[in-house]
C-alpha positions in Angstrom: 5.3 -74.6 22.4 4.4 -75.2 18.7 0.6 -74.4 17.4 -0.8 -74.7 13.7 -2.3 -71.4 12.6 -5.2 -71.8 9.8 -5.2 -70.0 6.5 -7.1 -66.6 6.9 -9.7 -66.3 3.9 -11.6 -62.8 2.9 -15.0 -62.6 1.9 -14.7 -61.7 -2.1 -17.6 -59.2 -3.2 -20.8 -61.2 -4.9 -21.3 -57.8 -6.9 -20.7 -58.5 -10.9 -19.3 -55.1 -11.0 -16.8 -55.5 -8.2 -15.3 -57.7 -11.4 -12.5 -55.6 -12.8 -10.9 -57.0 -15.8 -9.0 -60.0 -14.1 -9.6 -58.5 -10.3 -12.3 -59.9 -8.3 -12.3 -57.3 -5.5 -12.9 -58.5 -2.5 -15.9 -57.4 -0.1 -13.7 -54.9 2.1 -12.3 -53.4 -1.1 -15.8 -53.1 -2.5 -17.3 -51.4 0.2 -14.0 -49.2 0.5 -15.0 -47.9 -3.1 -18.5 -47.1 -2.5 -18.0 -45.3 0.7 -18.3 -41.3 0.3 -17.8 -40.7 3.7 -15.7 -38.2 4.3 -13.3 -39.7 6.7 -12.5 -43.3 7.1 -11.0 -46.0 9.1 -9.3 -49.3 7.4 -8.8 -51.7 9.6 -7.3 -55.1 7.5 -4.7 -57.3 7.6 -0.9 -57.0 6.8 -1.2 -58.6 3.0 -4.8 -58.2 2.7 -4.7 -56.1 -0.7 -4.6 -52.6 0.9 -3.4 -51.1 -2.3 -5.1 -52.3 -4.4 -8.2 -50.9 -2.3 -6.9 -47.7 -2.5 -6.2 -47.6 -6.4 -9.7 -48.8 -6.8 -10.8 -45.3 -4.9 -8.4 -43.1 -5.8 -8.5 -43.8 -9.8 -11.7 -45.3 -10.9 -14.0 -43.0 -13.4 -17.4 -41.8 -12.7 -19.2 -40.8 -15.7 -16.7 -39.1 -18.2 -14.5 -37.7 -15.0 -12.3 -39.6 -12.0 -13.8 -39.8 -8.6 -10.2 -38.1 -7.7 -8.2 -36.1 -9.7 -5.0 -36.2 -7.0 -4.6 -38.8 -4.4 -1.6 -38.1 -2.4 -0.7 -41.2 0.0 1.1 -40.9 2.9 3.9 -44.2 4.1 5.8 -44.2 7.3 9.3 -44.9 5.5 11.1 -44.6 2.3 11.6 -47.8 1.6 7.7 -48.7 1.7 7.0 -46.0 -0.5 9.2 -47.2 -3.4 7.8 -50.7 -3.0 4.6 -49.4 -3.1 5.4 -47.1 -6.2 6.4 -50.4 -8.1 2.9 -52.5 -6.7 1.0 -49.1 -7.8 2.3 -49.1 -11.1 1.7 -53.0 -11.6 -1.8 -52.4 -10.5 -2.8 -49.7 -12.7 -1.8 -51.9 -15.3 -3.5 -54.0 -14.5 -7.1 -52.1 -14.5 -6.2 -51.4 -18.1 -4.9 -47.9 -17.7 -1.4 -46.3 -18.6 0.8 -44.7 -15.8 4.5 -42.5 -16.1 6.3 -43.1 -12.8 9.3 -41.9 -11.2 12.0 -44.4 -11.4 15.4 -45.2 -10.0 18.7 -46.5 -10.2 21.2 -48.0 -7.8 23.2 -44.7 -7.9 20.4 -42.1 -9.0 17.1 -41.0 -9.7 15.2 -39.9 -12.5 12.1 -39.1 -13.4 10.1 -40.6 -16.8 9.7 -38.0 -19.3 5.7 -37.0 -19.7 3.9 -39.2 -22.3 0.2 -37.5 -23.6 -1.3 -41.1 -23.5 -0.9 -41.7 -19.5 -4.2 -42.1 -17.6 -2.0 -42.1 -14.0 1.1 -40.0 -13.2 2.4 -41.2 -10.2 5.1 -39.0 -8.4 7.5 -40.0 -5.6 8.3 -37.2 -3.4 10.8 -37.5 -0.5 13.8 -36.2 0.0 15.8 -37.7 -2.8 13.1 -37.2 -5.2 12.8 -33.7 -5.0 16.7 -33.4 -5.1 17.1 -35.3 -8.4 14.5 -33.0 -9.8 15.9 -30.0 -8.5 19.3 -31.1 -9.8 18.0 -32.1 -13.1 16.0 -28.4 -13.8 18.4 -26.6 -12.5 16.2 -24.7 -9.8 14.7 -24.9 -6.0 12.9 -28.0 -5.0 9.5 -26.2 -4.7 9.9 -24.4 -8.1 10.9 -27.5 -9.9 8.1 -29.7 -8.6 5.4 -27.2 -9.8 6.7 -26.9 -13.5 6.9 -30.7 -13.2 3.2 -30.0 -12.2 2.0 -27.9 -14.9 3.2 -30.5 -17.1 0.6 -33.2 -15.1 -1.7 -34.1 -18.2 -3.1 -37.2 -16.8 -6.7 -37.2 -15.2 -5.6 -38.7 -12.4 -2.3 -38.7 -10.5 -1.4 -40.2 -7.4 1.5 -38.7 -5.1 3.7 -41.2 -2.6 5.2 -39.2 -0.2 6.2 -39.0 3.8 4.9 -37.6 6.6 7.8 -35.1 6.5 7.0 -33.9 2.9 3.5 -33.1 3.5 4.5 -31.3 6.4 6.6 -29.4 4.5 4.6 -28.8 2.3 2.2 -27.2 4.6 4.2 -25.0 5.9 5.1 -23.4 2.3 8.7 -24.6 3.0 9.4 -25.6 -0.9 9.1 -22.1 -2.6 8.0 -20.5 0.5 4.6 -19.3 -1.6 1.4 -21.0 -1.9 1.3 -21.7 -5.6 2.7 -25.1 -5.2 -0.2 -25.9 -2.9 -2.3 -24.1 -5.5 -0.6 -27.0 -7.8 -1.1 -30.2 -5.5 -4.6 -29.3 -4.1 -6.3 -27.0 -6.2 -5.2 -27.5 -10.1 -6.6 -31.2 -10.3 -9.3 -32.0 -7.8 -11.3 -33.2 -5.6 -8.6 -34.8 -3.6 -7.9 -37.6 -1.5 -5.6 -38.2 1.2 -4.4 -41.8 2.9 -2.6 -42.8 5.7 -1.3 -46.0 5.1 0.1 -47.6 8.6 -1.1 -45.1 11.0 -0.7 -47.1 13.7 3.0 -46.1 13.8 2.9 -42.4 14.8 2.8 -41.7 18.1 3.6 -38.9 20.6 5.7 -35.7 19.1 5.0 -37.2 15.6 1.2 -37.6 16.1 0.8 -34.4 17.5 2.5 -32.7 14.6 0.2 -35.0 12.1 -3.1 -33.5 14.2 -2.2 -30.0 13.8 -1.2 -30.3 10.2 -4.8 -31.9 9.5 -6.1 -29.6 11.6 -5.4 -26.9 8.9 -5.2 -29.3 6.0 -8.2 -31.6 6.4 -10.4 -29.2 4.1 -8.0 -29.3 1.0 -9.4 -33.4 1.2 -13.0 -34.5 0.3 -11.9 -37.7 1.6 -9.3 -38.9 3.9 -8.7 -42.6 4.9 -6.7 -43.7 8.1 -5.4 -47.2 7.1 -3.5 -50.1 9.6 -3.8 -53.7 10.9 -3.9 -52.5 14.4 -5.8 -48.8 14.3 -5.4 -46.4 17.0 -8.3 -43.8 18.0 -8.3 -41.6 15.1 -11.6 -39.5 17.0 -9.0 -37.4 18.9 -7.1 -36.8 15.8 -9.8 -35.6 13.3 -12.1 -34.6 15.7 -15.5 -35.6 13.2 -17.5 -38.5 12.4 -15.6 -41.7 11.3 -16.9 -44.5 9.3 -15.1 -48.0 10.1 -14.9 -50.2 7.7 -12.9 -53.6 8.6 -11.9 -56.7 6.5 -13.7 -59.4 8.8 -11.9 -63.1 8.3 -14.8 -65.8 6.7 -14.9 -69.8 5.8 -14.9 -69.0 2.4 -13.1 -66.7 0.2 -9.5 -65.6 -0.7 -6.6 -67.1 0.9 -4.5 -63.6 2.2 -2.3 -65.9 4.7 -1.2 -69.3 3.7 -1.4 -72.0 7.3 1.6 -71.5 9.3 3.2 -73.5 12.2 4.6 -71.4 15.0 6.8 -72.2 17.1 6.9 -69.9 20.7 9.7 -69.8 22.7 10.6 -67.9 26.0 13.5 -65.6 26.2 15.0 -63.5 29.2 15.1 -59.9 28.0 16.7 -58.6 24.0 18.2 -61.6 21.9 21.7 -60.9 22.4 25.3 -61.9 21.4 24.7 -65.2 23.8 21.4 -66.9 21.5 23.3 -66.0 18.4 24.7 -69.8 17.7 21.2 -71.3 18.5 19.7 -68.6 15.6 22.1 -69.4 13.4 21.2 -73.4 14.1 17.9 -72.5 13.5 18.8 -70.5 10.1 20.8 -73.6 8.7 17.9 -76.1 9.3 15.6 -73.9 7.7 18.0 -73.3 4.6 18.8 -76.8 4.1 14.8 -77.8 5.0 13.4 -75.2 2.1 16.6 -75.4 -0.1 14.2 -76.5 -2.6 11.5 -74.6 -2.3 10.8 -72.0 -5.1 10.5 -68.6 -2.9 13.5 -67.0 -3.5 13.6 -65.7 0.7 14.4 -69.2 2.3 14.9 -67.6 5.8 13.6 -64.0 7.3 15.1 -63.2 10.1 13.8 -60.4 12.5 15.5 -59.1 15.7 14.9 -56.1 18.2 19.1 -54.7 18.4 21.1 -53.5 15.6 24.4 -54.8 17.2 22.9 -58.0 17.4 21.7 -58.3 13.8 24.8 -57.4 12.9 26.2 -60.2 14.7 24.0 -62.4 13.6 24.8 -61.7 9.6 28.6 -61.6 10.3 27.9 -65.6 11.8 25.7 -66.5 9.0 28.1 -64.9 6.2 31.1 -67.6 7.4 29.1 -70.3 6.6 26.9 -68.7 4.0 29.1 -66.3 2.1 27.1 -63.9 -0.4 24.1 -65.2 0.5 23.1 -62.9 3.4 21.0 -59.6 2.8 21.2 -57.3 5.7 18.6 -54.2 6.3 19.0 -52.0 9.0 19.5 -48.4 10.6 22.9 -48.2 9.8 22.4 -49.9 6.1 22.4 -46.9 3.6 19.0 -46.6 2.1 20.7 -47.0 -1.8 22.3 -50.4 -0.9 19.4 -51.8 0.1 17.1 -54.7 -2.7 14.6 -52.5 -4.2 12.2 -55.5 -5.1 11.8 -59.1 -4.0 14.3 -60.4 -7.2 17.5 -58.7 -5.1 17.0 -60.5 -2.2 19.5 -63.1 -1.2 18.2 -66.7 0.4 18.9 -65.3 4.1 17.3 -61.7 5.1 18.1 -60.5 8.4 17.3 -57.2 9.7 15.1 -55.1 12.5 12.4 -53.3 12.5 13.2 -51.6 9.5 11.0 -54.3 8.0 8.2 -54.7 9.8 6.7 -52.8 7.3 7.5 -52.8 3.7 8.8 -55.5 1.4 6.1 -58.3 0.2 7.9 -61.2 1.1 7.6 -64.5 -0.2 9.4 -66.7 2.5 9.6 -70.1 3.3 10.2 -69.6 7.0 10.6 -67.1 9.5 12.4 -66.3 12.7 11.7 -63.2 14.8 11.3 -61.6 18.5 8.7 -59.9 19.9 8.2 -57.5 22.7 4.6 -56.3 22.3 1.8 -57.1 20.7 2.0 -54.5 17.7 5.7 -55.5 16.6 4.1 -59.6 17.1 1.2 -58.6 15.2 3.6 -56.6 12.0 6.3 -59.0 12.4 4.2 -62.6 12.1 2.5 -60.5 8.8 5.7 -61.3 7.1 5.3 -64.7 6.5 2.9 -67.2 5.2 1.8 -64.4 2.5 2.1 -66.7 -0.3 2.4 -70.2 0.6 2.7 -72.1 3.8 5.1 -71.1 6.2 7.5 -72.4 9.0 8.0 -69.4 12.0 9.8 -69.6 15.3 8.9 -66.7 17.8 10.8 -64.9 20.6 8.5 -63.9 23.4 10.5 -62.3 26.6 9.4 -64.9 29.7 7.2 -62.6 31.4 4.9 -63.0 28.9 5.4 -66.6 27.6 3.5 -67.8 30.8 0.7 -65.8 29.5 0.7 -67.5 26.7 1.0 -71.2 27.6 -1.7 -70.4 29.6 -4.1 -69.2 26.6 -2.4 -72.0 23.9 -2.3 -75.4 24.2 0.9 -77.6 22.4 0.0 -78.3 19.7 -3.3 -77.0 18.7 -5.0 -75.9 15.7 -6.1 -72.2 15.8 -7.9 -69.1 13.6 -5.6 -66.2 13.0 -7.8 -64.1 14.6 -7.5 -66.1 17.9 -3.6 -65.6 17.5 -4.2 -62.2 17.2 -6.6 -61.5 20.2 -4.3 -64.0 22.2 -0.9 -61.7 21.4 -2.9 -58.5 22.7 -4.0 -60.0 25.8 -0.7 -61.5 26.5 2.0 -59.1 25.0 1.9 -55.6 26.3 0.5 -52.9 24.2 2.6 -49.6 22.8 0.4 -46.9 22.8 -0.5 -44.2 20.0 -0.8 -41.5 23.2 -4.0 -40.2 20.8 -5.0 -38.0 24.0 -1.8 -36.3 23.8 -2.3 -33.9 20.8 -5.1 -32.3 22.6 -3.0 -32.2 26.4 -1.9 -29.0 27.0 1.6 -30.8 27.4 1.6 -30.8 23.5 0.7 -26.8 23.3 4.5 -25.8 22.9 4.6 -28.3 19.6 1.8 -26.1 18.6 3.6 -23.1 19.8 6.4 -23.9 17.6 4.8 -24.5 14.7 3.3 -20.8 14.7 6.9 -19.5 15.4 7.9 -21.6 12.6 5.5 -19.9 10.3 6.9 -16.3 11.2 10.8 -17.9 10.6 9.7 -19.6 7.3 7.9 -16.5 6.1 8.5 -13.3 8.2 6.6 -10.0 7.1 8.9 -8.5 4.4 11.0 -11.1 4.0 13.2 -10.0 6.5 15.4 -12.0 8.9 14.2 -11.8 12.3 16.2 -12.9 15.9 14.8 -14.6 18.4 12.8 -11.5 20.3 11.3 -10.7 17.2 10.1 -13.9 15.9 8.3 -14.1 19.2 7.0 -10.8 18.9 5.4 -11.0 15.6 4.0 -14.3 16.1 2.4 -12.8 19.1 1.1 -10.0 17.2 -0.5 -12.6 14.1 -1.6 -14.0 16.7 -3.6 -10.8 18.2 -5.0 -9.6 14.9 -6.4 -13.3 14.3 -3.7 -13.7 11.2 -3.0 -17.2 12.4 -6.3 -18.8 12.6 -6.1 -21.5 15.5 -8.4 -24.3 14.6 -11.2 -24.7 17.6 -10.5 -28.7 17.7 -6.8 -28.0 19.0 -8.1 -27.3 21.8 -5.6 -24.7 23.0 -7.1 -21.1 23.0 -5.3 -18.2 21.5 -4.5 -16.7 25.2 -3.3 -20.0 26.0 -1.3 -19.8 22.7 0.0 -16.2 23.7 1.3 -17.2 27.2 3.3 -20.1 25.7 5.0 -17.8 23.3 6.5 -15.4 26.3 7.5 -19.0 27.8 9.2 -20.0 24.3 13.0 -19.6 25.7 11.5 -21.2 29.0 10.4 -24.8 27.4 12.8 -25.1 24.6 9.9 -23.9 22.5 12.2 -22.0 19.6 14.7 -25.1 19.6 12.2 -27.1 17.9 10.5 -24.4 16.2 14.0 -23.4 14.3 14.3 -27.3 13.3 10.5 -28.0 12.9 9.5 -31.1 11.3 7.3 -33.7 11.8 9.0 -36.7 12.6 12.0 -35.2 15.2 13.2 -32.0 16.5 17.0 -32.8 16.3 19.0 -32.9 13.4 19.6 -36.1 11.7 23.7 -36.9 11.1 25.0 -36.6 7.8 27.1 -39.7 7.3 29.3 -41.5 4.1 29.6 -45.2 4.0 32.6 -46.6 1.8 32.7 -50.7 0.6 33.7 -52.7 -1.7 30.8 -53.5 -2.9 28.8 -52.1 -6.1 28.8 -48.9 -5.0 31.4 -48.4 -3.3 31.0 -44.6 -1.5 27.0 -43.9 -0.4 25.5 -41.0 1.3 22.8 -41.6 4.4 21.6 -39.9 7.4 22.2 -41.3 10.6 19.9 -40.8 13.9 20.9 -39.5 17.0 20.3 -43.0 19.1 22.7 -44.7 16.0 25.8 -42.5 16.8 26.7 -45.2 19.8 26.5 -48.1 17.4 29.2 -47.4 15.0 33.1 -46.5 15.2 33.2 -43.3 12.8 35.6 -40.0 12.1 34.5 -37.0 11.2 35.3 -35.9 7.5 34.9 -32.5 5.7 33.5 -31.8 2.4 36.7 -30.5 0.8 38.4 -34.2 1.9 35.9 -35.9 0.0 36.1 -33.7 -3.1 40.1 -34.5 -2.8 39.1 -37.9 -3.0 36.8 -37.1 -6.4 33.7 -38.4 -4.2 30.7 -37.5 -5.9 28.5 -35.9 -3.0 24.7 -35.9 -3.5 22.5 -32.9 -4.5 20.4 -33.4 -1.2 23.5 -32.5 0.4 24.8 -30.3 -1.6 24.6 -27.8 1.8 26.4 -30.0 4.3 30.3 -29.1 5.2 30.8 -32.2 7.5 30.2 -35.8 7.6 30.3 -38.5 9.8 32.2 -41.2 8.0 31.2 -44.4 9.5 34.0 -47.1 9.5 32.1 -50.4 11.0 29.6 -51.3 13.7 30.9 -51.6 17.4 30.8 -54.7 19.0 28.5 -53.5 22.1 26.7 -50.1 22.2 29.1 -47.0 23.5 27.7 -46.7 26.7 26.4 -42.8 26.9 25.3 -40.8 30.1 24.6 -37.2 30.2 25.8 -35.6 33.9 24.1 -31.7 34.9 23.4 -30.5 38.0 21.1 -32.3 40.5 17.2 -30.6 40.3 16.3 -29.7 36.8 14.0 -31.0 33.9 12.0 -32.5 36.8 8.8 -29.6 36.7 8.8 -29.1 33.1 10.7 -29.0 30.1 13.5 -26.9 30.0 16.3 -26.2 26.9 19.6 -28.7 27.7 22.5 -26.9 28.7 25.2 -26.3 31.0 25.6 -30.2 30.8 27.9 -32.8 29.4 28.1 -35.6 27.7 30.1 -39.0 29.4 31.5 -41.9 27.5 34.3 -43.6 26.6 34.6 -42.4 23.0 35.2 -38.4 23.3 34.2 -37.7 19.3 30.8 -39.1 20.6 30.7 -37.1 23.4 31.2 -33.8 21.2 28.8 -35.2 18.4 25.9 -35.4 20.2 27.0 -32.0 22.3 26.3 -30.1 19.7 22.8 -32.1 18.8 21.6 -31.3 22.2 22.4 -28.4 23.1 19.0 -26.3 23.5 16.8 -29.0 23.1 14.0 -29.6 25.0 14.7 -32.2 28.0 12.0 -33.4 30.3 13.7 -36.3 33.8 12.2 -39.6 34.2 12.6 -42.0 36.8 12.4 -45.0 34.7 12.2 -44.8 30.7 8.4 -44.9 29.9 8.5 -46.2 26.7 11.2 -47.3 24.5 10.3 -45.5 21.8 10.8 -42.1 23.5 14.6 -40.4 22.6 16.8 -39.5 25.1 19.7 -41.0 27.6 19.8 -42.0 30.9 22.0 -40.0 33.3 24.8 -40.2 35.7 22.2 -40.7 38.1 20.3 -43.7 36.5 17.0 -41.8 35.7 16.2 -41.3 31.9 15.9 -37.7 30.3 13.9 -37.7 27.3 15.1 -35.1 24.8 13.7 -32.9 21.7 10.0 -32.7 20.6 8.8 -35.9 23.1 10.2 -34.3 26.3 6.9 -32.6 26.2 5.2 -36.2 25.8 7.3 -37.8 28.4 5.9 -34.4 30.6 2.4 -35.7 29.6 3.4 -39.3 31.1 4.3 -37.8 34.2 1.3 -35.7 34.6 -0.8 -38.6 33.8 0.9 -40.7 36.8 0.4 -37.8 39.4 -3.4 -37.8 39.0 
């Protein structure tokens, strides 16, 4: 079923003063920079000009003074913050003011030395960042970032960061005292705070978002939640919420170019079996754009890892060097930094639905809800007219022959309203924070506190990390904000029950986005680089054939390992992708998990590969596990077991609890 998709045009502000040198803002981004609410909500498209919205807030003077002296945005992945940091910089060129920037290399990262003149200082900080600094002033993370702070002589600066970062931040872990906050929040305001694609946090990582705002939200005179597809942010922030949305018009900027899309129905994940039709589909496309000037002939978009990497390895026979791959198991550093790296094929999974700003002449991509349809068709058509061919599973195609005719003409916001209608929807869980299913994440984050930064510095066990948090806890030392929800007896019980629910697992690994370790893995090519450095999750472990490799083999083999590592004695050393996923079941005995969450152990771990089954042994053991019949949600880590139900493990056991809960009422 093919349909013609119409341009979508913003509304561009009538206001002379919404004129900013060459920039014509557009209305959305003009009301964005009047508003003073305190909290906001930005609903707008993928490619709409977000960015340039927020550097219109964030730097702009008022009078002979900034409206905000530190903006600290917040981005879902890495990658999206670098491109970002290079849009950022571009733009405040742009609007006529100087910026220093952290920079990078293929192999490194630096930062710019300060120059007096900068209006802007815009800082990356993630976990390579703050390593490279550390490294380069000899010192802790959190020491080296506030002398790189004092140093701040801009009016304004703007800080890119993660959702880990700031949660580390907030709980004092760089420097373990509060004079770096004293130095991001207090040396430069008023501040401002931005969540740019909120719509991706859900479940353990939304809950550990809510809390941190909880105590947070009062360092920010403004905050502004940002995404195409917005979630209930009222649960989250618990106050008032002005909404301001970027509604399509007949007139105005182009933001996407007319596409024709192409639906078509298939059973279950694209797999090893559609891979010659794709790649007939990727050589018509080549040789149909071959001439046209965007350097991305072909994006290509697909749900599995092993499959993309199937795909690429077909494509690279007929099309050798021409192929750019970006995936989980793609080290971060070998990945294009900007649109000029990118090779005439792109193929890749989720890992860039957000991200990039592609120029493309055509696209390819599945979809199996309406959010990933939504992020996924946002790729193309961004700068000129684009072909696109969509995978819809055949449950839902029917839905949507049904709403489209063949060959009809349509508004993007039609597509849009059609694709949530007829594609399922993957929910934030926004209730879930305030469920007392979620009090144990709250839990740990108290015991956390009283780990990071125990009374007299002194190293506590278990018992007595639970005691004194009980005690702060008593004497009102840990105030617990009243829109949690959980009361401090509540808060009290838990704590006795921390061994019971895996409570002190997560709280020793605390962090925002998981509660088990990431892998620390070294990739070697033969390409520019040929040895890099990456972490690998826990549900990537099955995809690749590895051996384990100590630290003292790789300094034998003069193997330069990075400062953010610096700690790690062990490494997985991945030696290709396997040709079907390693087939992993965890066996225990018959009865447990099934009431509530529990710490994993006396179990074991059953496949075919026995360095796997130790591997992810040791990640599990004591984490959290909650039984399912079926597996709720995709997103939601775990395994299935010998039995065939699914037993979601770490920080979303307690959301998979809250899933079960919600069925029995």
């Amino acid at each position: 079923m093919s349909i013609h998709v119409e341009p979508l045009k913003l509304p561009l502000s009538n206001d002379p003063e919404d004129c900013i040198g060459k920039i014509r803002l557009r209305l959305y981004q003009a009301q964005l920079r009047r508003c003073d609410h305190s909290r906001i909500l930005l609903k707008a498209p993928t490619g709409s000009g977000k960015t340039l919205g927020y550097l219109v807030r964030a730097i702009e003077d008022r009078g002979e003074k900034p409206r905000f002296g530190t903006t600290v945005i917040i981005y879902p992945t890495n990658s999206l913050i670098w491109d970002q940091a290079r849009s950022l910089s571009e733009l405040i060129g742009k609007l006529g003011k100087k910026v220093n920037i952290t920079v990078e290399s293929k192999a490194d990262i630096t930062w710019d030395k300060e120059s007096k003149n900068a209006d802007v200082n815009l800082y990356v900080l993630n976990g390579e960042t703050l390593a490279a600094l550390a490294q380069q002033a000899k010192s802790s993370e959190g020491k080296s970032l506030v002398e790189q702070l004092r140093r701040d002589q801009a009016s304004n600066r703007i800080i890119l960061s993660n959702p880990e970062i700031l949660y580390y931040l907030f709980l004092y872990k760089f420097a373990r005292n509060e004079e770096l906050i004293d130095s991001i929040f207090n040396r430069n305001p008023p501040n401002l705070l931005i969540f740019d694609e909120f719509h991706l946090y859900h479940g353990y990582t939304l809950a550990t978002i809510t809390y941190m705002l909880a105590y947070m939200k009062n360092y920010f005179d403004q905050i502004i939640f940002s995404s195409a597809t917005p979630i209930a942010v009222e649960s989250i922030i618990h106050e008032n919420i002005q909404r301001i949305i970027a509604e399509p018009s007949e007139q105005g900027d182009i933001v996407k170019h007319q596409m024709d899309l192409n639906l078509e129905s298939t059973v279950g994940i694209l797999g090893s079996e559609e891979i010659p039709k794709i790649k007939n589909m990727v050589s018509s496309f080549l040789e149909k754009n071959k001439n046209m000037p965007q350097a991305v002939k072909v994006l290509l978009i697909v749900n599995s890892v092993i499959t993309c990497a199937k795909i690429i390895e077909a494509l690279e026979e007929d099309y050798p060097n021409q192929v750019t791959a970006i995936h989980g198991l793609i080290p971060s550093s070998s990945r294009p930094r900007n649109s000029s790296e990118f090779k005439p094929i792109v193929v890749g999974t989720s890992a860039i639905e957000v991200g990039i700003d592609f120029d493309t002449s055509s696209l390819i991509f599945e979809a199996h809800d309406s959010s990933s349809f939504l992020q996924r068709i946002g790729r193309g058509a961004r700068h000129s007219r684009c072909e696109a061919t969509a995978f819809i599973p055949a449950l839902y195609f029917s839905s949507f022959s049904k709403a489209l005719s063949n060959g009809i003409a349509i508004k993007p916001s039609r597509l849009e309203t059609d694709a949530q209608s007829c594609l399922p929807d993957l929910p934030s869980y926004s209730a879930f924070p305030s469920n007392p299913q979620a009090a144990p994440i709250m839990v740990a984050i108290l015991l956390n506190w009283t780990m990071q930064r125990p009374a007299g510095g002194r190293r506590l066990n278990y018992g007595q990390i639970i005691t004194e948090t009980k005690l702060q806890l008593e004497r009102g030392d840990f105030e617990v904000p009243k829109e949690i929800g959980f009361s401090k007896e509540e808060l009290l019980e838990l704590c006795e029950k921390a061994p019971k629910y895996g409570i002190l697992k997560i709280a020793q690994k605390m962090s925002c986005r998981s509660s088990m370790d990431s892998i620390p893995a070294v990739f070697k090519s033969k390409g520019e680089i040929p040895v890099q450095f990456d972490y690998l999750s826990l549900n990537e472990l099955p995809r690749v054939h590895f051996n384990v490799i100590k630290r003292d083999e790789l300094k034998k083999e003069e193997i330069r390992i990075p400062w953010r590592m610096k700690l790690v004695e062990e490494f997985i050393q991945v030696n290709g992708i396997r040709q079907g996923y390693e087939k992993v079941r965890l066996s225990f005995e018959h009865g447990r998990f099934e009431k509530a969450p529990e710490p994993l152990t006396h179990f074991s771990v059953v496949a075919d590969d026995h360095n796997i089954e130790e591997r992810l042994k040791q990640i599990l053991e004591g984490q959290p596990a909650y039984l399912l019949f079926s597996k709720e949600d995709w997103r939601l880590p775990g395994f299935f077991t010998s039995n065939g139900d699914f037993l979601a493990v770490g920080g979303d056991a307690y959301l998979a609890w809250f899933l079960s809960n919600l069925h029995s009422v």
